[in-house]
N, C-alpha and C positions, 0 to 999 in steps of 0.2 A: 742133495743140493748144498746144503750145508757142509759137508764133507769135502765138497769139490770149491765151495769161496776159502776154506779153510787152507789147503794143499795151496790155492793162489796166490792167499798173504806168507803161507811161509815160504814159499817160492820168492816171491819177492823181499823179504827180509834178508836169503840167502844173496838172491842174484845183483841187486841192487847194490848193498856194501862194496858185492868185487867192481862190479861196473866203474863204480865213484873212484875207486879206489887204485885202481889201474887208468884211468880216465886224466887223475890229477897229476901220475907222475911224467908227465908232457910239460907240464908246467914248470916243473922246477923250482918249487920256492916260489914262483909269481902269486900266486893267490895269497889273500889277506888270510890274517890269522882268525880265528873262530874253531867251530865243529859244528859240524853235519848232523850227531846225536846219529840216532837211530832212523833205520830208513822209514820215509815216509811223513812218521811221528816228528822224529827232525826237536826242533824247540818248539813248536807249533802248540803243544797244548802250556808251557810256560809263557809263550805270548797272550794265547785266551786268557787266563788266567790273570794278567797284568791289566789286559783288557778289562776283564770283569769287574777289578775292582778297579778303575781308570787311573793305571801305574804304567801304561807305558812308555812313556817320558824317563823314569825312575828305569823300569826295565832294558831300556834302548843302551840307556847313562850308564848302567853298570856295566854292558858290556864297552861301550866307547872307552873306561878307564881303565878295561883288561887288554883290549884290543887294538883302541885306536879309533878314528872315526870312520874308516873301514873296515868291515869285517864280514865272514861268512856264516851260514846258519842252514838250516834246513827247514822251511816254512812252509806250510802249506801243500806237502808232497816233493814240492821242490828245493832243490841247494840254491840258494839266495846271497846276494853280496846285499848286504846293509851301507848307506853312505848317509853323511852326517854334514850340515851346513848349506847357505845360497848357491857355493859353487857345484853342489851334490845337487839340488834342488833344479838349479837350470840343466844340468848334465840327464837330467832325468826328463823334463818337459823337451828337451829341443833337439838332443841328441839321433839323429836320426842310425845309427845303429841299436838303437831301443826300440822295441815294437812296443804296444799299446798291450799287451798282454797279460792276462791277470791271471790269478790262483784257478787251476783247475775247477774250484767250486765254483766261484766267481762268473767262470767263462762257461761254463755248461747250464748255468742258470739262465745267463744274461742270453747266450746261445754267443754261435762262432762267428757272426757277422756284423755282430754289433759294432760300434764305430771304435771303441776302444780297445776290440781285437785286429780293428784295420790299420795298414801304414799304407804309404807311398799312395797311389794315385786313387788305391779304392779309399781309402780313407777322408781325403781331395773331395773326391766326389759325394761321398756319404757326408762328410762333416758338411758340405755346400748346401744339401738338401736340409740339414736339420736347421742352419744357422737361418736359412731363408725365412721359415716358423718363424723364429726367435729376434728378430729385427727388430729394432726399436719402433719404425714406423708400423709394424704390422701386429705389434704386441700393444699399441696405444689404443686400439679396439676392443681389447678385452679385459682393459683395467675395472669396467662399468660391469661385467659378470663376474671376474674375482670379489668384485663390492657384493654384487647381491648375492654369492656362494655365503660369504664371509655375514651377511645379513641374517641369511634365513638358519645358516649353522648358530646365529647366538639364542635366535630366537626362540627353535630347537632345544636346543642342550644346554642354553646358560640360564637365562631368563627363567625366577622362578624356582631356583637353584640357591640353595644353600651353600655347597659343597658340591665341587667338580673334582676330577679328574684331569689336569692339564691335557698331556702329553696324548692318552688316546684319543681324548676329543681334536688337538691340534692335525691328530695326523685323518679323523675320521676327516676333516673340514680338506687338507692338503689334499685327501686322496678324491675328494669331491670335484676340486678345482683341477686336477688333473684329470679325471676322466672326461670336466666337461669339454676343457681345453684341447686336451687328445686324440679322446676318442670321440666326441662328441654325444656322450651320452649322456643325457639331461637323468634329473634327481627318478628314480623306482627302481626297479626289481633287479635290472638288466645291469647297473652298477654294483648292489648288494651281492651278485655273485662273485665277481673281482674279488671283492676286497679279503676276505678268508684266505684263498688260493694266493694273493700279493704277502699275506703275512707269513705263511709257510715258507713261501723262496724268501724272503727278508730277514730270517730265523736263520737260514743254511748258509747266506753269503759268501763267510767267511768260516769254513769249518772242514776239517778234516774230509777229502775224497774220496771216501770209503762209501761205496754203498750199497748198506747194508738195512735190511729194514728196523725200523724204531727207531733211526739216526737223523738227525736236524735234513743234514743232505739227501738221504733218502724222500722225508717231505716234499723237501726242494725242488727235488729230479720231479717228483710226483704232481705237487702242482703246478711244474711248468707244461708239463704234458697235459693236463686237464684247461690250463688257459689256452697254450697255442689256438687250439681248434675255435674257441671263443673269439679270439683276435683274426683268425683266417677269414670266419662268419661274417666280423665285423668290417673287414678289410670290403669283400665279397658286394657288401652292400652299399657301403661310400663308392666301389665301382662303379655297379649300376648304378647310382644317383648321381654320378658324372655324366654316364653316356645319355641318360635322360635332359641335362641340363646342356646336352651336346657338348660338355668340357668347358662351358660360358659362364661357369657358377662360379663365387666366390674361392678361390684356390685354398684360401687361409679358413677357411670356414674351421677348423681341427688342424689337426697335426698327418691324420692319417688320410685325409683328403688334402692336403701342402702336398705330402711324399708320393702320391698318387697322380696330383696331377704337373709337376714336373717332368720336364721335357728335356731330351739332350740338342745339341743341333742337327739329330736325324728323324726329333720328333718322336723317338723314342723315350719309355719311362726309364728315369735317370738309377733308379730300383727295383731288385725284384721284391718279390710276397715275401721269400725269407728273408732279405736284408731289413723290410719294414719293420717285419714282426719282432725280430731281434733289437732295433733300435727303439720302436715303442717300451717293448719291455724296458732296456736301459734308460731312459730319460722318464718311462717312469717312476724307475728307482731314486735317478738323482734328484728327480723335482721334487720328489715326495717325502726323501729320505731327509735335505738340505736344510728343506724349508720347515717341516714338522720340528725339526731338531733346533734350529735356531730359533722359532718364535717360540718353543717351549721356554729354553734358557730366559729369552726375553723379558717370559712374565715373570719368571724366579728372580729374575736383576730385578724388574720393577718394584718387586714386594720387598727388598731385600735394602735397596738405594731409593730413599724420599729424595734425594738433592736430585737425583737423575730421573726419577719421577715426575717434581714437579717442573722441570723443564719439560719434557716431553709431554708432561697434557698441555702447556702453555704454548705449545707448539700446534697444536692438533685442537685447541679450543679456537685458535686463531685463525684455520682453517675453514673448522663448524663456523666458523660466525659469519661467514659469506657465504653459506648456503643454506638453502631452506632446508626444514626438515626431510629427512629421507630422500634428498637429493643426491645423487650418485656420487661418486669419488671420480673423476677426472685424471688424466694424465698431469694436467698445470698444477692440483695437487698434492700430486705424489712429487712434483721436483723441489716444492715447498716441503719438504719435511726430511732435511738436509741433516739436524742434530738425531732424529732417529734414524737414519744409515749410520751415521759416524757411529752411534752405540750399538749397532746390529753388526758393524764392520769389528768395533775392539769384541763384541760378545765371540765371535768366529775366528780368532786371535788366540784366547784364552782357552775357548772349547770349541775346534774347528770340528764340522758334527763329522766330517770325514777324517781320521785318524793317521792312514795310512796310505800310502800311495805306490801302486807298483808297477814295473816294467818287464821286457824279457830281452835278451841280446840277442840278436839275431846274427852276431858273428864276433869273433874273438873283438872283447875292445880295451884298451889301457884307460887307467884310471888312478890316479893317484900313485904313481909307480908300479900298480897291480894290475893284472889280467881278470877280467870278467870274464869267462867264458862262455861262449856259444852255449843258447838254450839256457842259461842260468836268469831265476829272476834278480832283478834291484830289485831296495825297497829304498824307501824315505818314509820320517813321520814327521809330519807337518809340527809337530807341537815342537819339536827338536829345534826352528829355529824361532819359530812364535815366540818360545817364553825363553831364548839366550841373553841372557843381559848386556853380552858385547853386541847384541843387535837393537835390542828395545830396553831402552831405560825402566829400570823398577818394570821387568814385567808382571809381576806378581799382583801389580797395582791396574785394576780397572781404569782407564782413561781414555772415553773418546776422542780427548783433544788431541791427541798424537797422531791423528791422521788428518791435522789439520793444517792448510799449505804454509800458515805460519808456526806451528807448533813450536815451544821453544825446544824442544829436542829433536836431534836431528834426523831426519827419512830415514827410513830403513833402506839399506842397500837394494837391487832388482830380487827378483826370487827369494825373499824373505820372508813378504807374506801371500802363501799361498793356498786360502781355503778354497778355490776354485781351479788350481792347477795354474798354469804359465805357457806364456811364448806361445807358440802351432799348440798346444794341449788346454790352453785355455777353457773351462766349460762354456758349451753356448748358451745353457740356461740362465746365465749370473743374473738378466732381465729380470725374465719373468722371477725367477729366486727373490728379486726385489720386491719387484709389483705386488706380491702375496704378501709380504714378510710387511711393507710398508702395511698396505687396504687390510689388513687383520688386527696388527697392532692400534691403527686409528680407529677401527669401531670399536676396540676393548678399552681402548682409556675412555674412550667417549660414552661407553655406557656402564661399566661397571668400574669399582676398586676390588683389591681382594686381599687376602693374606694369608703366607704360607701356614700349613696346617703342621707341619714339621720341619722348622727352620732349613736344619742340615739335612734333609732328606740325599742320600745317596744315590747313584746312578752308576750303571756300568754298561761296559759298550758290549755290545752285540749283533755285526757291530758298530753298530750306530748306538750312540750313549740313551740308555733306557732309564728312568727313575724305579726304583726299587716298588712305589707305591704310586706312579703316575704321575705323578708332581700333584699331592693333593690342596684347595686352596679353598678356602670361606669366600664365598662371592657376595659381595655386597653392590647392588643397582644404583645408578646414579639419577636418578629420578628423574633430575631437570635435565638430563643430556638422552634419556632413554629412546633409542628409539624400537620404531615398530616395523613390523614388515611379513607381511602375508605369508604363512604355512606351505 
């Protein structure tokens, strides 16, 4: 066995170079300047590696000053054009000669029907069914269970506490509030199996697609095959609890009863069992991955900035003080607490928790004078025009005020800032991303302070940006604001 994956890779190290390489002389000089490296490997582990230590900004930067702000590469299995700037950024979200197509690891994880491997009409229809979930009117129903997820997690794991751990407890609380939202599975046993199996494919994302055993990817393949069947289960049974309800039950109850009981105008489901399953998996990742990542940052700004602190408790005190104690958090105020979006919007700016963004060409396209060709991916990194200075004044400098409609410096042009995508690629989750990111941050000023335990703690992405030590922090109770809330 071994002998025979062995003879595979060097098979492919042979055959691949000629492929590329007879492949290009069609072009003539059209393709941007770069190198491909070595088949496969490609620059793929100098990107990880930039990744790791979060230099890809720096890494992108020195090829744009070899290269130009187009250029080619070999990432992730594939030969990749790199593009650089807002008219790179919208060319990517709206371009319809771009498929939604991600890195081989990416795509085998999330599975093939996910919405971001789908274009043209199936993707229409998939994006309709998830955006339906995600609607402002139908998401105001569940701001009162993100509250008490967000209650019983402090009471849990903060409360009583010295010293936490940020980041795994943010993401144990996110991956709570998405199973309940999701999949409708309330707090015991039947959630606690997820979450193990969610962190193996989260490890593999973005990694080399070799699989081989011992390898992140390997995992990956490994626990999505051990959830499908759990999600089939799951699927199976919000069925029957339809046909029981005759189809009369709340449609929005979950995510996986929304996609279930959608109807086309033949009255048929608008999805099948693998398109669900593959899109649950993906909006599990983005809700969880998004939201965990930005209200980590969050409490490190807070510990970090007393000016921006003490606005935002005076924010959020002014809130508490028209409601009785352990009275739920409200849609009316979550719209009240306008100065913590603006600081959750600059935090997503500075360290967008998603890094990289890719596409695939689904047929020769011109670009900046150059040929993308057929089957090759784009890439864009979001931070590329986040932190340009011909775009955002003083990027370097925290300021919520710059996204404010009178800010004295001026908007940033369309596709500038893009931590949620743009144009038809827009995410549909930016809501709910909120409603969590807002109802977490208001019961943690409200009941504790804290301070970092190692100022500069570092982080590297994986790729979702990880703390080296979890973001560790001294939790200190705020007595008069405490509240309580049943186990």
């Amino acid at each position: 066995m071994e002998f025979m994956v062995f003879m595979i890779l060097l098979l492919l190290l042979i055959l691949v170079p000629i492929f590329f390489l007879f492949h290009h002389k069609s072009y003539n000089g059209q393709l941007p300047l770069g190198s491909l490296g070595l088949p496969m490997i490609g620059q793929t582990i100098g990107l990880l590696k930039a990744m790791k230590t979060d230099r890809v900004e720096k890494w992108i930067q020195e090829r744009i000053t070899n290269h130009g702000p187009v250029w080619k590469a070999s990432l992730f299995g594939h030969p990749t054009i790199v593009l650089h700037g807002p008219a790179a950024n919208k060319f990517i979200y709206t371009c319809e000669g771009l498929t939604n197509t991600q890195p081989p690891s990416l795509s085998r994880i999330f599975g093939p029907k996910n919405v971001m491997e789908l274009s043209g009409n199936d993707h229409k229809r998939v994006i309709a069914a998830i955006v339906s979930f995600h609607k402002v009117e139908v998401l105001k129903q569940y701001v009162a269970k993100v509250d008490e997820e967000s209650r019983h997690h402090l009471q849990m794991h903060w409360h009583g506490k010295h010293e936490v751990q940020v980041q795994p407890l943010i993401k144990t609380l996110t991956f709570n509030i998405i199973c309940s939202l999701l999949f409708g599975i309330e707090r015991g046993p039947k959630r606690e199996k997820f979450l193990p199996l969610f962190h193996d494919m989260v490890k593999g994302l973005l990694s080399i697609p070799i699989n081989l055993p011992f390898t992140k990817y390997n995992r990956a393949i490994k626990a999505r095959k051990k959830l499908v069947p759990m999600l089939i289960h799951l699927i199976h049974e919000k069925r029957e609890a339809l046909k029981e309800q005759n189809e009369q039950g709340d449609p929005h109850e979950d995510l996986i009863t929304s996609l279930l009981s959608i109807r086309d105008d033949n009255g048929s489901t608008m999805m099948s069992e693998e398109e669900i399953i593959d899109n649950i998996i993906a909006v599990m990742f983005a809700g969880y991955g998004t939201t965990s990542v930005l209200v980590t940052f969050f409490i490190r700004l807070l510990a970090n900035n007393k000016s921006i602190y003490s606005t935002i408790v005076r924010e959020h005190q002014e809130i508490s003080s028209n409601k009785v104690l352990e009275e739920a958090l409200t849609w009316e105020d979550l719209t009240k607490m306008k100065y913590t979006w603006k600081v959750a919007t600059e935090i997503m700016r500075v360290n967008p928790p998603v890094a990289l963004s890719f596409r695939r060409a689904k047929q020769d396209i011109e670009y900046g004078g150059y040929i993308i060709p057929k089957g090759w991916q784009v890439l864009i990194s979001l931070s590329m025009t986040h932190m340009d200075d011909s775009i955002f004044q003083n990027p370097t400098m925290f300021d919520p005020t710059r996204f404010e409609k009178h800010a004295p410096s001026p908007s940033p042009p369309p596709f500038s800032y893009v931590p949620f995508g743009g144009g038809p690629r827009m995410c549909p989750g930016v809501e709910l991303a909120k409603i969590e990111t807002l109802a977490m941050i208001h019961r943690l000023v409200s009941a504790f302070a804290w301070e970092l335990i190692k100022k500069d703690e570092p982080f590297k992405r994986v790729p979702m940006p990880e703390f080296d030590h979890g973001l560790l922090v001294q939790v200190k109770p705020l007595k008069e604001t405490m509240v309580s809330c049943e186990a």
